[in-house]
N, C-alpha and C positions, 0 to 999 in steps of 0.2 A: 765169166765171173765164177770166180771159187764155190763153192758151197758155204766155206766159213765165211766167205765177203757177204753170199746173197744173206745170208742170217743175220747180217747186222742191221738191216732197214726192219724185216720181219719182227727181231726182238723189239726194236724202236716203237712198231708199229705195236704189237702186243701190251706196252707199258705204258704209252698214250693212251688205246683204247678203254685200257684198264681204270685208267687212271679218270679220265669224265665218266666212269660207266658209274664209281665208286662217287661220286660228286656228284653226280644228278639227281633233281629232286629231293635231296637233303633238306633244304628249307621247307620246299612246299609241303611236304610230310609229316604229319603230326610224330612227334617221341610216341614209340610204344612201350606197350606192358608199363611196370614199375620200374625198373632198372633204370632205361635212360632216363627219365624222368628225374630219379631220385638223385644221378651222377651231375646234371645238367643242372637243378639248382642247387645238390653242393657247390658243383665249381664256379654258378654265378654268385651264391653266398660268397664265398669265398673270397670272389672278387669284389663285389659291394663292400664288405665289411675291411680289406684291407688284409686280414688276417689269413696268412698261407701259409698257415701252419698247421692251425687245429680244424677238420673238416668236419663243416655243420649243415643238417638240411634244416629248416624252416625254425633256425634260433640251436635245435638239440643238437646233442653230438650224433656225429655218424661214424662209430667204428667199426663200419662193414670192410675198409681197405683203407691201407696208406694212400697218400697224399698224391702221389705223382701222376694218376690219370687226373684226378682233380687240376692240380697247377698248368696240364696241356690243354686241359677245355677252357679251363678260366682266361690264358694265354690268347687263344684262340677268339675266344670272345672279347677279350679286351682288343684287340685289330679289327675281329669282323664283325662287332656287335651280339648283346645279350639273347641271340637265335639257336633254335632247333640244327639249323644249318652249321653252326659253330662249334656246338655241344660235339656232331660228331666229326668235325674236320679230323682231331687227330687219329680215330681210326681209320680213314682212308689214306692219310699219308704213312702212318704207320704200316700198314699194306704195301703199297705202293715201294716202301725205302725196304721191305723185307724181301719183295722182289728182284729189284736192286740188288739186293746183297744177295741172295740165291742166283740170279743170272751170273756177278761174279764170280759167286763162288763153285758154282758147276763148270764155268768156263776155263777158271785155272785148274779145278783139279779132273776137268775132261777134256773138254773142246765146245765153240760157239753153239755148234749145231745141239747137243745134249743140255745147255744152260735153253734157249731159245723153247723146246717142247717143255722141260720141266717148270720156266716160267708160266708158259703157257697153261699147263694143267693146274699148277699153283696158284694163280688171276681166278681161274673160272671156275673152281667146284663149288660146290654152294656153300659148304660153310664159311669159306671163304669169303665170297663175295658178303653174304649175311653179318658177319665180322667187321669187314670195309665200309655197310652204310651202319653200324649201329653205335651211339654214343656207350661206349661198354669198354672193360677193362683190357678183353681179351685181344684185341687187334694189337694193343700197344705193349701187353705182354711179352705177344708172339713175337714182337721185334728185337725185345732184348733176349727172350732166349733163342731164336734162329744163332743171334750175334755171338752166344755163348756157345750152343753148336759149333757152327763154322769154326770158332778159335781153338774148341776141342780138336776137332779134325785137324784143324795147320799143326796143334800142338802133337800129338800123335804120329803125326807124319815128319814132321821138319820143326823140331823146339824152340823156340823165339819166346827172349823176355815179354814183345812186343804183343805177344799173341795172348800168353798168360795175365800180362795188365790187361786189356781187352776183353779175355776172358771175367775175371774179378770187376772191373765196371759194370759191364751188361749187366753182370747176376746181381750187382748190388743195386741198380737202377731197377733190376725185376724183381727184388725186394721191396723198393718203395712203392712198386706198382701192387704187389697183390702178395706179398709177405715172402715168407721160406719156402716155398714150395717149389722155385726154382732148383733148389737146390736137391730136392727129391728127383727131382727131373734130368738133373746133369751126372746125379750122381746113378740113378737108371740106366743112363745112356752109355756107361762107363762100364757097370757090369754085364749090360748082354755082351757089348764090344767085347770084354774079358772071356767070353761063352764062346763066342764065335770064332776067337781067334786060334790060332796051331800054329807054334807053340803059344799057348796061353803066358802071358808075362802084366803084371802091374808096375813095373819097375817104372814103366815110361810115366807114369800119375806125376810122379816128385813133380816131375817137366810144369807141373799146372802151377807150382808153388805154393799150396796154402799156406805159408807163414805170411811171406806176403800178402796172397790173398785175404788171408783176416786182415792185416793190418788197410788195406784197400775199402776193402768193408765198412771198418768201421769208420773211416775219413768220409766217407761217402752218407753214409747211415748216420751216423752217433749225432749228428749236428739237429737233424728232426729230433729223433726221438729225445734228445736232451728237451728239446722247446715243447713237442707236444707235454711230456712228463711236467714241465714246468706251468703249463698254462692249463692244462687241464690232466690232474692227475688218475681221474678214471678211463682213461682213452685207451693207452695201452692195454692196462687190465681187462679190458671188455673186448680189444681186439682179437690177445691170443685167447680168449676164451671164447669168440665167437669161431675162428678159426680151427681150435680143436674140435667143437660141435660138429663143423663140416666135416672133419674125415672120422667122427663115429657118425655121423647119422644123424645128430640133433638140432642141425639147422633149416629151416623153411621147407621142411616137406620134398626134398629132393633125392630120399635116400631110394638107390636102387641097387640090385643084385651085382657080382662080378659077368662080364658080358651082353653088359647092356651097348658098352660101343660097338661089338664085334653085331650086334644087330644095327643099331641104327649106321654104322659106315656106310650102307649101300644107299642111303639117301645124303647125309652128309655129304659124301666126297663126289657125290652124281656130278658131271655123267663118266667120271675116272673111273668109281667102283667095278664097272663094266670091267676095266684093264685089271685091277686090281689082281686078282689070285694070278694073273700070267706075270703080274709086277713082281709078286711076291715069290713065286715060286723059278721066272730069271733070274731075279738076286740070290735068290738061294743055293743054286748051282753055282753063279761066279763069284760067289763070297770069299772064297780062298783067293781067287787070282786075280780078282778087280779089287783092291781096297776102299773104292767111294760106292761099289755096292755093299759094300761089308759094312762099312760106318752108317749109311744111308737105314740100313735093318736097323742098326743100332738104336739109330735116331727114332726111327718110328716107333721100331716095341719096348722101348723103356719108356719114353713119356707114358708110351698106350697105358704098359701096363701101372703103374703108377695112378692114374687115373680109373683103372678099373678096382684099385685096393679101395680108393677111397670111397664112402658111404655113401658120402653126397654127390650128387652125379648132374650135371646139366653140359648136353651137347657141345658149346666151346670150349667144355675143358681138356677135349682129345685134341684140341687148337694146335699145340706144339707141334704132334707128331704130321701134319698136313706137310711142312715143306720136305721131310724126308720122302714121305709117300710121292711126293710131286716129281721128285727128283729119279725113284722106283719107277714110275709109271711111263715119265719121259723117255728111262732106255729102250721098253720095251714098242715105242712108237717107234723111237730111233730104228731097233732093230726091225720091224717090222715095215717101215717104211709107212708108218699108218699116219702118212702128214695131211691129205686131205680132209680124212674123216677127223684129226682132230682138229683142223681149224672148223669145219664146220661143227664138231658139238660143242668146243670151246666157243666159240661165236653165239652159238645158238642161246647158252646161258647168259653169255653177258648180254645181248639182246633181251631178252626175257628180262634179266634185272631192270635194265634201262627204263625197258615199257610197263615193267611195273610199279616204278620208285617215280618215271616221268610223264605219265599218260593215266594210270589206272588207280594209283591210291590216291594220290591227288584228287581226283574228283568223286573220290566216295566222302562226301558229309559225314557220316555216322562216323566214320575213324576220327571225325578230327570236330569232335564237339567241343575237347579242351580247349583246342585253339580258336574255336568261332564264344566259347563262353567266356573266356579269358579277355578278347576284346571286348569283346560288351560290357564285362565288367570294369573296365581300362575307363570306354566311354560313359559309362555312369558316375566313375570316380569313387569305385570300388575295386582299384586296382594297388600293385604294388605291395604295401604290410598292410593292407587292411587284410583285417580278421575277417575270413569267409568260411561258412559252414559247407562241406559237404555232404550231403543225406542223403543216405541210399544210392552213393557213387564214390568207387574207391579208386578213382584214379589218379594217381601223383602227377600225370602232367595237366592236372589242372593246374597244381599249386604252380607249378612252371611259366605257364602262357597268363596267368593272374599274375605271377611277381612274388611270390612267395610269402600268401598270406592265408593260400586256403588249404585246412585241415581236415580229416573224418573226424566225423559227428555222428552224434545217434538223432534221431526223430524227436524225444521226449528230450533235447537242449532246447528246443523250441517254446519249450511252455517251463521253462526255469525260472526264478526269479529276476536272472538277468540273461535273459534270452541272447543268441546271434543279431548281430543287425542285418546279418546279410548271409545270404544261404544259397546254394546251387541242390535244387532238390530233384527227383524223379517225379515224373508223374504223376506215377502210383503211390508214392510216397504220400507227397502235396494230396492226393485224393483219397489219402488215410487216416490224413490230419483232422482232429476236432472241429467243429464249423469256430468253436471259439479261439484255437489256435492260428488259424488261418484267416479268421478277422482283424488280427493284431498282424499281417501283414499282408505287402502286396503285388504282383509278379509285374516284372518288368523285363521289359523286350517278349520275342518272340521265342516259342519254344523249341528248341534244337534236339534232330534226331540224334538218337547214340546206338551204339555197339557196344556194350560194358564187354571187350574180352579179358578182363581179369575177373567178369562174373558169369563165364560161362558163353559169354556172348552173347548176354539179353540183351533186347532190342528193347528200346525206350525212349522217352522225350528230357529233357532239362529245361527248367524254370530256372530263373533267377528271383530271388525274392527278398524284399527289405522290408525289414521294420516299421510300421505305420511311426510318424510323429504322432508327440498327445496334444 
């Protein structure tokens, strides 16, 4: 058997394994942090109410992103029901179908054996994988700008209308996903390309067609924003202005220095980083005479740098430049022949996810007091839109696993004139209360351990508590 024949079960093997590492334990796993939480009952609002247009969390607007991770979870949970498990289907398929296209696309413009490692490295780094189980925008980003990548390259290489239309969808689909920022990113990609090459020429750009391409745009685009502008005319306005805040600085407390990814890449992209500097400093030598390592640099330090201008900084947002780097890191196994050690550090991580998403968060209680207080609320018939107080617990996937009724409170709503009927309190909270506060209600069920990690990681109990009748 060929080498390029034995790399077709390998690849096979590689995108299967991928593919259940990225699906397991999805359900059993409480939503972490704030993010999925917040995404996961926009897109079940969304679906309850009918309305796929304007994205709302618990009744308000949410103009943290356009609509289109929204419509894929919502989708999703309309087949496979209003679950944790649903919330994040589309980021593992999104995963999974950028691989896909990365195994193609190394395949045509190398050989089987060069798509096979680069898949390979691409499956398993961590952020990666971390991308694939999390209900989050960035898995489903990365799939439309891979797509605008690749098209770049065919278009560069060999000009096709075909390529340019392709190109212009993706980026306008990566607009409804998470704004213009696409477009910093492709247009990044284009000037180192321009740096890199000898002789330097832009002439080959027209080849992308932007006349067209706007007019593509806006077919694609104009039809939302016409509806959201229609039905709720502060959306947009609060959009581009929360969007600006992230690249000076004045969004959520995320602003960090330039060079914060060239630090964190060595955990990021574990256990590749290892390959890393021999990745980069291969490519760099055959940039002149390999063309797909030349575009490959490309790919990687434009998105980088793009993302290191910006103020606001959080780890998936160097997400783009991963399948270049996959594709870098793959020759130098290639060349190296380092096939065994990467199927075993490859392996090793996706194992490690497996037993962490299937064996080990699973049976930690404390992470998933959302989902055990949610029921109980369900079963007392304080579920659904009933009004529920959260005190001294700030975590969004409560409101999720409740049904989208419970909001943060302060302590002192408790003794208002028209007090919560129903409250999920802290312990210590509940044991800070007035003796007369806390006579006017009364705890039900059993108290459930937690982990607040959006408060540091304190460790504490949850009450449930309602309203005495008079």
């Amino acid at each position: 058997m060929t080498p390029d024949r034995a790399s077709r079960p390998l690849l096979f093997g590689i995108l299967l394994a991928a593919a259940c590492v990225y699906l397991i334990g999805n359900e059993r796993v409480q939503l972490f942090d704030r993010d999925e939480p917040r995404y996961a009952e926009c897109a079940r609002e969304m679906l309850i109410s009918g309305d796929w247009v304007v994205p709302r969390y618990l009744g308000d607007l949410r103009p943290h992103k356009p609509p289109l991770i929204y419509w894929c979870q919502a989708a999703a949970m309309a087949v496979f029901g209003q679950t944790g498990g649903a919330a994040r289907l589309p980021s593992a398929v999104s995963i999974i179908l950028t691989a896909i296209l990365l195994a193609a696309f190394v395949k045509r413009a190398a050989d089987r054996q060069l798509a096979v490692w680069s898949v390979l490295v691409f499956c398993t780094g961590g952020l990666v994988l971390a991308a694939a189980k999390l209900a989050i925008t960035d898995a489903t980003l990365l799939l439309w700008i891979a797509i605008g990548q690749c098209s770049l390259y065919s278009i560069w290489r060999k000009p096709t209308i075909l390529a340019a239309a392709i190109f212009w969808i993706s980026t306008a689909l990566a607009g409804l996903t998470k704004g213009p920022v696409v477009l910093a990113v492709h247009a990044a990609t284009l000037v180192v390309l321009f740096v890199l090459e000898k002789p330097r020429s832009i002439s080959w750009w027209r080849n992308i067609r932007p006349i067209a391409g706007l007019v593509i745009l806006a077919i694609i685009v104009s039809p939302w924003l016409i509806l959201v502008h229609h039905r709720a005319p502060d959306f947009l306005p609060r959009l581009f202005s929360r969007a600006g805040r992230y690249a000076t600085g004045g969004a959520e407390g995320h602003a960090e220095p330039p060079g914060y990814y060239l630090l964190l890449i060595w955990g990021l992209f574990f256990p590749w980083s290892i390959l890393l500097p021999a990745a980069i400093h291969t490519a760099w030598k055959e940039r002149a005479e390999n063309p797909l390592a030349r575009f490959a640099l490309a790919a990687a330090i434009g998105p980088w740098l793009v993302m290191e201008l910006v103020i606001n900084k959080l780890p998936f947002y160097v997400l783009p430049s991963f399948p270049a780097l996959a594709i870098l890191t793959g020759m130098v196994i290639v060349r190296k022949k380092f096939f065994r050690g990467a199927l075993i550090g490859g392996g090793a991580m996706a194992l490690g996810m497996a037993i962490l998403f299937g064996a080990v968060l699973p049976r930690r209680l404390p992470l998933a007091a959302s989902r055990e207080i949610g029921r109980e609320l369900s079963d007392l018939g304080a579920g659904g839109a009933t009004r529920v107080a959260m005190i001294d617990y700030r975590e969004p996937s409560l409101a999720f696993y409740q049904g989208g009724g419970a909001w943060e409170s302060a302590a002192n709503d408790l003794s208002k004139p028209q007090p919560p009927q129903w409250a999920v309190i802290t312990a210590e909270a509940w044991d800070g209360l007035a003796q007369s506060v806390r006579d006017d209600y009364q705890t039900l069920g059993p108290r459930v351990p937690v982990w607040m990690y959006n408060d540091k990681w304190r460790s504490s109990q949850l009450l449930i508590i309602r309203k005495k009748t008079q």
